[in-house]
MDTraj code that builds the backbone (N, CA, C; nanometers):
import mdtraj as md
import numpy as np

residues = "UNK UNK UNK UNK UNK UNK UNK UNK UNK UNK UNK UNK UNK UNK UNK UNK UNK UNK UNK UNK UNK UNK UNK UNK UNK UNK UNK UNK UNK UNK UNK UNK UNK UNK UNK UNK UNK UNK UNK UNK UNK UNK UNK UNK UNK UNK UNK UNK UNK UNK UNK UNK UNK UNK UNK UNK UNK UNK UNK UNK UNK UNK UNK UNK UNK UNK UNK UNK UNK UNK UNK UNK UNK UNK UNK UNK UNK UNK UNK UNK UNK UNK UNK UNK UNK UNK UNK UNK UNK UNK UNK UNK UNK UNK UNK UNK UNK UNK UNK UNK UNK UNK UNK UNK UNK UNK UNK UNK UNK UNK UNK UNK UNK UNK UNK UNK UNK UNK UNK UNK UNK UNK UNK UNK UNK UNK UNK UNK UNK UNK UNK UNK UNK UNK UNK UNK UNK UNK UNK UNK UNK UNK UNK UNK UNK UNK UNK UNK UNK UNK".split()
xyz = np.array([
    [5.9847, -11.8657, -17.1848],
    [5.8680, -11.9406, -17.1435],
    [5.7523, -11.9106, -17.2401],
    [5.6687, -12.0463, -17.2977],
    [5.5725, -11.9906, -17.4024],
    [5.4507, -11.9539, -17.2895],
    [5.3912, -11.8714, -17.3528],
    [5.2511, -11.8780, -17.3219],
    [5.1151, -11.9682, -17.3344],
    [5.0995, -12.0293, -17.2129],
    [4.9329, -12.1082, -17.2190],
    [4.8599, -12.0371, -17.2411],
    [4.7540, -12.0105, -17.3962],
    [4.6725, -11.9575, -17.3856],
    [4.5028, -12.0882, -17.3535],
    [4.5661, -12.1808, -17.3327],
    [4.4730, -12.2835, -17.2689],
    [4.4421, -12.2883, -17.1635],
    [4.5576, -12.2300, -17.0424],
    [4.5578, -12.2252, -16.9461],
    [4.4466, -12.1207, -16.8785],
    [4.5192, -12.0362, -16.9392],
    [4.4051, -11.8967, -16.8913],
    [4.3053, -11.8603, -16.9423],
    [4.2517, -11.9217, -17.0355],
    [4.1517, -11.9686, -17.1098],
    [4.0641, -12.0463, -17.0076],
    [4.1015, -12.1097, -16.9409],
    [3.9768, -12.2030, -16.8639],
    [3.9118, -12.1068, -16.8270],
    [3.7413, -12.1603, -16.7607],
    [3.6616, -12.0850, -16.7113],
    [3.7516, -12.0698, -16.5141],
    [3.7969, -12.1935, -16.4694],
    [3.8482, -12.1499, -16.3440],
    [3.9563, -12.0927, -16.2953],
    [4.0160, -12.0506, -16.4116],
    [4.1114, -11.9014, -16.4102],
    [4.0612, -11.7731, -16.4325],
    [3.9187, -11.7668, -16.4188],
    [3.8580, -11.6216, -16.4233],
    [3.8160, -11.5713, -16.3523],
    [3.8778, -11.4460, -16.2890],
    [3.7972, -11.4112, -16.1926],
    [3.6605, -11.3374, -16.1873],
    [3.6223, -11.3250, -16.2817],
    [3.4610, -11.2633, -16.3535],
    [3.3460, -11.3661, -16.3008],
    [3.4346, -11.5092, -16.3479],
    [3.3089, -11.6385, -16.3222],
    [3.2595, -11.6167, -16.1913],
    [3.3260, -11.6454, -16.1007],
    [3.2897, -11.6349, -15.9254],
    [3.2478, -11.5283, -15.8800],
    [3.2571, -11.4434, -15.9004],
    [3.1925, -11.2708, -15.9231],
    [3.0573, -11.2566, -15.9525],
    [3.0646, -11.3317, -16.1357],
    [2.9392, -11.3787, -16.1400],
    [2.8216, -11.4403, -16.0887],
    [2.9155, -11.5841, -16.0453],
    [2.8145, -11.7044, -16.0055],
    [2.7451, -11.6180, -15.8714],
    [2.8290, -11.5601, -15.7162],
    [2.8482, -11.5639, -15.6434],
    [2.7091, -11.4176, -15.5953],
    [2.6782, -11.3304, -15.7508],
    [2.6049, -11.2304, -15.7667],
    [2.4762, -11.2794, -15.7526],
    [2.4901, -11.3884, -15.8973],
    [2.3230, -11.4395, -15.9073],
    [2.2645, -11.5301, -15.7994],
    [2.3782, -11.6007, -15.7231],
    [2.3288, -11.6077, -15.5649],
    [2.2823, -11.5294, -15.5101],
    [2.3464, -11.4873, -15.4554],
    [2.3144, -11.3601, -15.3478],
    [2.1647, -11.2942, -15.3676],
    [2.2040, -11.2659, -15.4847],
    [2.0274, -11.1988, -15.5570],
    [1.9139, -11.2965, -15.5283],
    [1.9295, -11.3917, -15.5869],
    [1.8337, -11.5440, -15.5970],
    [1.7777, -11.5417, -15.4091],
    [1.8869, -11.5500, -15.3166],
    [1.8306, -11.5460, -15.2436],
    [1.7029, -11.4468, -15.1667],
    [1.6997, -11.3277, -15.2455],
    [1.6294, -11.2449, -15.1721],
    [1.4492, -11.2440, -15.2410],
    [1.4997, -11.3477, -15.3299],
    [1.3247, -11.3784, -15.4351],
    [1.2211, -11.4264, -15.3201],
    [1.2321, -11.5313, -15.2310],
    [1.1324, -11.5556, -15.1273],
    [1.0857, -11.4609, -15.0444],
    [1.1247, -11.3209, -15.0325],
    [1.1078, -11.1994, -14.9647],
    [1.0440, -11.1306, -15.0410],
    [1.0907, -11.1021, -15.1731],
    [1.0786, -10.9638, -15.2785],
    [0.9392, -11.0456, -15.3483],
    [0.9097, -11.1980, -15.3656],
    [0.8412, -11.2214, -15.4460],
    [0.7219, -11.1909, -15.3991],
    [0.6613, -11.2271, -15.2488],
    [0.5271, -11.1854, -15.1520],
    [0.4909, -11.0039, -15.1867],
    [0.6083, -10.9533, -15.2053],
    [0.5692, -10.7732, -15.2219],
    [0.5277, -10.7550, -15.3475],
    [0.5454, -10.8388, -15.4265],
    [0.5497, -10.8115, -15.6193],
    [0.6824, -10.7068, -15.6603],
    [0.7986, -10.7527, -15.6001],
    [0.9316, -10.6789, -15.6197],
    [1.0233, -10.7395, -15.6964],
    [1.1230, -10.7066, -15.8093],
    [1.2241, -10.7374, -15.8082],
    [1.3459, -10.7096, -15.7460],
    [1.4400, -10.7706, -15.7878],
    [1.5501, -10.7553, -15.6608],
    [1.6006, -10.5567, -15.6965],
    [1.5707, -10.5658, -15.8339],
    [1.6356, -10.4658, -15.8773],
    [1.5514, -10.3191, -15.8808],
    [1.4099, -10.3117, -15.8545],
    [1.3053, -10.2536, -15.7752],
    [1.3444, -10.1989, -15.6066],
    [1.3898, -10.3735, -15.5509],
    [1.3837, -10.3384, -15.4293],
    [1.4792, -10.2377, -15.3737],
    [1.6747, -10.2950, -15.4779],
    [1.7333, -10.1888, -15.4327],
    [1.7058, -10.0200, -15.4705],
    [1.6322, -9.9824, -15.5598],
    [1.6011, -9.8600, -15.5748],
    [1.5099, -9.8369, -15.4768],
    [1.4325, -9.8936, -15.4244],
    [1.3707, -9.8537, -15.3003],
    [1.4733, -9.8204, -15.1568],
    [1.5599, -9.9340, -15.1965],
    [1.6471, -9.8611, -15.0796],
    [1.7092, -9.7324, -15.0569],
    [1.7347, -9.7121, -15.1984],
    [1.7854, -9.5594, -15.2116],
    [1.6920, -9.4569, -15.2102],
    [1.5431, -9.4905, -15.2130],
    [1.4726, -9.3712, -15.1964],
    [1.4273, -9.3398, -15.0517],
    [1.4462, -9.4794, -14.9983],
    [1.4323, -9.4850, -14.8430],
    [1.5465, -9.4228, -14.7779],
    [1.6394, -9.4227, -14.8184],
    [1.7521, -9.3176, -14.7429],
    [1.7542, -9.1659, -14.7615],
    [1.6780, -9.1712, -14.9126],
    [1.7106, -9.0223, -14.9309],
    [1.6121, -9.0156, -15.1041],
    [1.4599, -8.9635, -15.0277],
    [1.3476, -8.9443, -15.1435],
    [1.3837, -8.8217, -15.1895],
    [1.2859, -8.8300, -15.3679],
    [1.3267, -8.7248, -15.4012],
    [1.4336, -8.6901, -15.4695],
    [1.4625, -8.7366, -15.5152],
    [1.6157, -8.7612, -15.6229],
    [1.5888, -8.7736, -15.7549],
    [1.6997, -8.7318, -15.8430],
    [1.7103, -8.7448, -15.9765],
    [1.7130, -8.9216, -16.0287],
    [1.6596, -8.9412, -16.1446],
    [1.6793, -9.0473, -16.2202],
    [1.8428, -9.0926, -16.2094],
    [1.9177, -8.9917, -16.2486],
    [2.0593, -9.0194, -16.2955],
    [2.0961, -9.0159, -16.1442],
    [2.0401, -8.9680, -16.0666],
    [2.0947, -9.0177, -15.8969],
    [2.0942, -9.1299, -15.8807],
    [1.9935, -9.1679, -15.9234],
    [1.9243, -9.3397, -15.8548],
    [2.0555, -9.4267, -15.9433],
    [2.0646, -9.3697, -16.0541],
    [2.1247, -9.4462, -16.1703],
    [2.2966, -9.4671, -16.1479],
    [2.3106, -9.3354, -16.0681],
    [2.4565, -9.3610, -16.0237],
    [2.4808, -9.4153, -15.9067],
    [2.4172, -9.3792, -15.8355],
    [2.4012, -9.4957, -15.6948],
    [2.3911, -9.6011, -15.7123],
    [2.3319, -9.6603, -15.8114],
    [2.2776, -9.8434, -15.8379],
    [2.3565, -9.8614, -15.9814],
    [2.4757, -9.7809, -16.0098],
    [2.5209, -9.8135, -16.1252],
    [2.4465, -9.8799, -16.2579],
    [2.3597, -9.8443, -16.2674],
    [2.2642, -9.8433, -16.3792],
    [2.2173, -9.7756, -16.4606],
    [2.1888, -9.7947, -16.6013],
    [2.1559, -9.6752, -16.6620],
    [2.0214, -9.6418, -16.7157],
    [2.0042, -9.5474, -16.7636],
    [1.8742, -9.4895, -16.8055],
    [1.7870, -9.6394, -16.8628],
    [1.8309, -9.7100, -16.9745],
    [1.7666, -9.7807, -17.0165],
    [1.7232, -9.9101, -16.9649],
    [1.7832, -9.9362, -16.8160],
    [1.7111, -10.0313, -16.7794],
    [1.6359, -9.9471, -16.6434],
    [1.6522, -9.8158, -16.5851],
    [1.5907, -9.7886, -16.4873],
    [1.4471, -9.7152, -16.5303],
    [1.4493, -9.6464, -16.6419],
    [1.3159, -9.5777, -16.7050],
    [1.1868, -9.6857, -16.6925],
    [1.1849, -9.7931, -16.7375],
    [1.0660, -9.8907, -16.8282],
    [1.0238, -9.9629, -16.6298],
    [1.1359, -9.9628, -16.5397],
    [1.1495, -10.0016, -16.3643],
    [1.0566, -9.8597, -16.3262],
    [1.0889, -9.8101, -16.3321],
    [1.0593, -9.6727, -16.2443],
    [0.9053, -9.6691, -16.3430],
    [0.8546, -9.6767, -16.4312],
    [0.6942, -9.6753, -16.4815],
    [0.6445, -9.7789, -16.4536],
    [0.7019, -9.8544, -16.4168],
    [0.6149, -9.9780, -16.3386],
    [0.6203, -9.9290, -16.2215],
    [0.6913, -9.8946, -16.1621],
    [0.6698, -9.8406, -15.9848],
    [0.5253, -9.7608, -15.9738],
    [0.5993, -9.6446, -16.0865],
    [0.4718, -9.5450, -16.0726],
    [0.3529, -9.6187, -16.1257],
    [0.2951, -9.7038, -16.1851],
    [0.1604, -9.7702, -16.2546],
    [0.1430, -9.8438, -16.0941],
    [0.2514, -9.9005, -16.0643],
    [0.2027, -9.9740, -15.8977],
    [0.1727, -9.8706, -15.7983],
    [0.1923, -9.7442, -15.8325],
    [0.1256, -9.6514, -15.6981],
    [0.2694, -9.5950, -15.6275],
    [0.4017, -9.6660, -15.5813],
    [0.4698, -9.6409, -15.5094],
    [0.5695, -9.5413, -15.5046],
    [0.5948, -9.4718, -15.6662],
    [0.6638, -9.3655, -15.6783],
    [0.6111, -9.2814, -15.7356],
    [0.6585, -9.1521, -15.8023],
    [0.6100, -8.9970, -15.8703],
    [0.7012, -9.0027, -15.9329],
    [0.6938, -8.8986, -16.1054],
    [0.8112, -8.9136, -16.1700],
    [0.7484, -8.7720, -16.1878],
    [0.8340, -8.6607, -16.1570],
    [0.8315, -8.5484, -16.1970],
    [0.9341, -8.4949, -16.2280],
    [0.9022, -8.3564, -16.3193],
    [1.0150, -8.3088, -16.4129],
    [1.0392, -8.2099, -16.2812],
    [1.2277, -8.1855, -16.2866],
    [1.2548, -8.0660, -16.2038],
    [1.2040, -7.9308, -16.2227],
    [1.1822, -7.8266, -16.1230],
    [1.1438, -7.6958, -16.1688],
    [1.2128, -7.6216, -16.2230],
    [1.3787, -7.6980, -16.1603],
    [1.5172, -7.5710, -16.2049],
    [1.5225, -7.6080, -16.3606],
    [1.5122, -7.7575, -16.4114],
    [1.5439, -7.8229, -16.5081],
    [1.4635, -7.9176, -16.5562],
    [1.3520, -7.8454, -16.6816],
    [1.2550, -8.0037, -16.6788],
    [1.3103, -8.1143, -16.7650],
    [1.4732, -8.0795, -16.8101],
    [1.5491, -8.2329, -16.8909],
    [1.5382, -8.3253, -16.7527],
    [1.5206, -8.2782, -16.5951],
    [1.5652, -8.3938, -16.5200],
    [1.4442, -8.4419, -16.4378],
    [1.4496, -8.5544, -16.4405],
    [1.3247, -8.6223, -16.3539],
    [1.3357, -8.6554, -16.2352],
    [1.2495, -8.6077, -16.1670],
    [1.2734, -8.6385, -16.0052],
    [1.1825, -8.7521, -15.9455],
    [1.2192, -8.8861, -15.8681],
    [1.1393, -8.9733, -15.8155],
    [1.1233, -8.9398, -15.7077],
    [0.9731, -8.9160, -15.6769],
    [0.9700, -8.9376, -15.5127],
    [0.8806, -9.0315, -15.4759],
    [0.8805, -9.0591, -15.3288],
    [0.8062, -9.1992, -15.2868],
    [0.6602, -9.1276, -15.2626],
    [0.5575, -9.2463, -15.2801],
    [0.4235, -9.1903, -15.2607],
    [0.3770, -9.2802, -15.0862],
    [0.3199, -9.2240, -15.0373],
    [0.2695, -9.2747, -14.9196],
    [0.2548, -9.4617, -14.9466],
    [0.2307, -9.5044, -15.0397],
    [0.2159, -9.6319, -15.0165],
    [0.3642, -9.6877, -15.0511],
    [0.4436, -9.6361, -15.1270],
    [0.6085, -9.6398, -15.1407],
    [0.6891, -9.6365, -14.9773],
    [0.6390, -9.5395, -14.9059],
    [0.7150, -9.5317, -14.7949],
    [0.6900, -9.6650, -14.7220],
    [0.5059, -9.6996, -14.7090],
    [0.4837, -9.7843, -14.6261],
    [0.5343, -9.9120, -14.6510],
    [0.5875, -9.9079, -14.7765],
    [0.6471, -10.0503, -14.8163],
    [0.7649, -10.0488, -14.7300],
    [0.8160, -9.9409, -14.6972],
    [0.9701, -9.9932, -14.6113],
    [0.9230, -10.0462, -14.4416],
    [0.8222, -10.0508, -14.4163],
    [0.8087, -10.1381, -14.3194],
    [0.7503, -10.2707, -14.3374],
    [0.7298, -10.2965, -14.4476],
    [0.6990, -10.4204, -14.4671],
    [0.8397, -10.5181, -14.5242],
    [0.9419, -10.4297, -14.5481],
    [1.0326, -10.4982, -14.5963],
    [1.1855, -10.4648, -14.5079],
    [1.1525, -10.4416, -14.4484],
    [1.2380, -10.3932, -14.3094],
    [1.3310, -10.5113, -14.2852],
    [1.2410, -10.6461, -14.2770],
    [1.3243, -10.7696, -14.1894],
    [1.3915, -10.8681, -14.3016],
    [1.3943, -10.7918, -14.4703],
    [1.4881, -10.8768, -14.5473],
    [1.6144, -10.8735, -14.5402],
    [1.6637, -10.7502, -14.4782],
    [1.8213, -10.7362, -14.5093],
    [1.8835, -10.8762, -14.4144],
    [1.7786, -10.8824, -14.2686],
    [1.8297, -10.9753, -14.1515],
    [1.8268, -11.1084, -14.2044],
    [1.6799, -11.1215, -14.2703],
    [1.6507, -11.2783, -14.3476],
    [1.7406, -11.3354, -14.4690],
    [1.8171, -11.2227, -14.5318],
    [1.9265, -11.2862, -14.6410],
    [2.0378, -11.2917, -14.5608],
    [2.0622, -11.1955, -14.4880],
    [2.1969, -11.2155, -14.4106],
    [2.2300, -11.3482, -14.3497],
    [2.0881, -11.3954, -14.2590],
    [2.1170, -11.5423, -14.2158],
    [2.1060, -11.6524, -14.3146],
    [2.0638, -11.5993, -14.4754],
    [2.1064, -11.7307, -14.5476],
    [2.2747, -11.7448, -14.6085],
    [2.3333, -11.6305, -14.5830],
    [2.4877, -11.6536, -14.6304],
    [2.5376, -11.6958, -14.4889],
    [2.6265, -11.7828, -14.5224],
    [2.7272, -11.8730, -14.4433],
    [2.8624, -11.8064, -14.4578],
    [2.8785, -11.7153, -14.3668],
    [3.0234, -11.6578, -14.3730],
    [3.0124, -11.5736, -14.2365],
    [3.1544, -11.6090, -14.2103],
    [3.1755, -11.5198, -14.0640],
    [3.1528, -11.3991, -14.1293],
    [3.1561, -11.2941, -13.9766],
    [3.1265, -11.1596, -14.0247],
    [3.2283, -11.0675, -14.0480],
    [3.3875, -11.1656, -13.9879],
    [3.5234, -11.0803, -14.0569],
    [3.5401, -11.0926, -14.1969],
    [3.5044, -11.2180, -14.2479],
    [3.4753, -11.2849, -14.3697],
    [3.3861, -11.1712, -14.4714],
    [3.2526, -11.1779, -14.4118],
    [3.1619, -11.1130, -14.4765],
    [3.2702, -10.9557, -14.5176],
    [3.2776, -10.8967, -14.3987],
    [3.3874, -10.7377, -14.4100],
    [3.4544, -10.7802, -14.5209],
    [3.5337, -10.8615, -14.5125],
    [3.6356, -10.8135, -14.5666],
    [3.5945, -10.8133, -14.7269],
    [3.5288, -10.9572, -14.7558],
    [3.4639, -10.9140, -14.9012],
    [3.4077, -10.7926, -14.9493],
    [3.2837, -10.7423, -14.8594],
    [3.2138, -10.5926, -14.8891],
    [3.3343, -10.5119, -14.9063],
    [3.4131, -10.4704, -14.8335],
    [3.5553, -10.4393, -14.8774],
    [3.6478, -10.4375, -14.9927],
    [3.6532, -10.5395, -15.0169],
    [3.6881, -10.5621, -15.1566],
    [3.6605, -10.5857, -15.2704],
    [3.5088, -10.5490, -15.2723],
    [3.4559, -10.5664, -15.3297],
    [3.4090, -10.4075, -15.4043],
    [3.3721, -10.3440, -15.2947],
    [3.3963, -10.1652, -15.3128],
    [3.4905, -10.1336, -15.3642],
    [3.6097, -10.1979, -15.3272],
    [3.7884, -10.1207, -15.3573],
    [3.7734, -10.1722, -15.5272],
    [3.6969, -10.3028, -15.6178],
    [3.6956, -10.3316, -15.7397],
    [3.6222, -10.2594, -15.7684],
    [3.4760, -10.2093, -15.7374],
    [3.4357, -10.1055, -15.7602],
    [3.4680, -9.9557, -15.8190],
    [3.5416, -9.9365, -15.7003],
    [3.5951, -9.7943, -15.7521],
    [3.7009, -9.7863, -15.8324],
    [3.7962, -9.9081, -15.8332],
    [3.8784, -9.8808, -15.8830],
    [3.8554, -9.9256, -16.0642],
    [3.7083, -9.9400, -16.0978],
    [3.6698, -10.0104, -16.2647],
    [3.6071, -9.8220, -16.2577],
    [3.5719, -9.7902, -16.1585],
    [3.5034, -9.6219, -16.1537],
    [3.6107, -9.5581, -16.2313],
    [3.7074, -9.5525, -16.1738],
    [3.8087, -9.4763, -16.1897],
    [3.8632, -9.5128, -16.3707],
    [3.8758, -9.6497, -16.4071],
    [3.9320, -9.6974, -16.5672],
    [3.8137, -9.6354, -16.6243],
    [3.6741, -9.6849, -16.5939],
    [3.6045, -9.5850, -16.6882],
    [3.6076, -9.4338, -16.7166],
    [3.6791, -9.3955, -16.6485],
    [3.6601, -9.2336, -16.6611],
    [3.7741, -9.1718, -16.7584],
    [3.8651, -9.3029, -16.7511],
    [3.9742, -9.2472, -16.8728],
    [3.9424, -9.2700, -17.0396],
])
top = md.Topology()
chain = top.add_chain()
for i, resn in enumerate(residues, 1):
    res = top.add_residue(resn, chain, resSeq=i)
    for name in ("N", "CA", "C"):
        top.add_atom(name, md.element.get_by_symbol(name[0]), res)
traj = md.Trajectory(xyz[None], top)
């Protein structure tokens, strides 16, 4: 049997495209929320992580939000110029920088409390539906975790 390299060549034999498309949705939707705060989407989720747990390393935030230094550094000095975070060097280690939230950082999580509910009701998917994607979506996750490490 020859090989189609036409075939798998299309864009709707990829599974990257829908991954893609299906990302910059999801995101897009949360701009009518994030835009009233002066947030990006990618701001906001680092706020989420400091809202669970302030006080963390750069390379924390960075491995939690799979991101790296060079796009979270130039994010995180705009936070701090907006008032909402601290960037301090550790005491054990001043190579590492520690973010913590500043009183007007915290108070932002009650102002942004009711987005997770307001994007949720703009996706159209049952909620076995919804599972099972978050699901499998983690399991691609870890399992690109895991190829990078070799």
């Amino acid at each position: 049997m020859e090989y189609d390299y036409h075939e798998i060549m299309k864009l709707d034999n990829q599974l990257c495209f829908p991954l893609y498309a299906a990302a910059r949705n999801v995101t897009s939707l949360y701009t009518p929320w994030l835009k009233p705060l002066g947030l990006t989407y990618t701001q906001y989720i680092t706020f989420l992580v400091l809202w669970e747990k302030d006080g963390i390393s750069v390379s924390e935030i960075g491995n939690k939000l799979m991101l790296d230094n060079g796009t979270l550094s130039p994010m995180l000095k705009k936070m701090e110029q907006s008032g909402y975070i601290e960037r301090n060097r550790s005491k054990e280690d001043d190579r590492v920088v520690i973010i913590t939230l500043t009183q007007k950082g915290r108070e932002l999580q009650e102002q942004a409390k009711d987005i997770p509910e307001k994007v949720g009701s703009c996706i159209d998917l049952p909620i076995e539906k919804a599972r099972a994607l978050y699901d499998l979506l983690y399991e691609l996750l870890e399992n690109q975790k895991g190829q990078n490490k070799r």
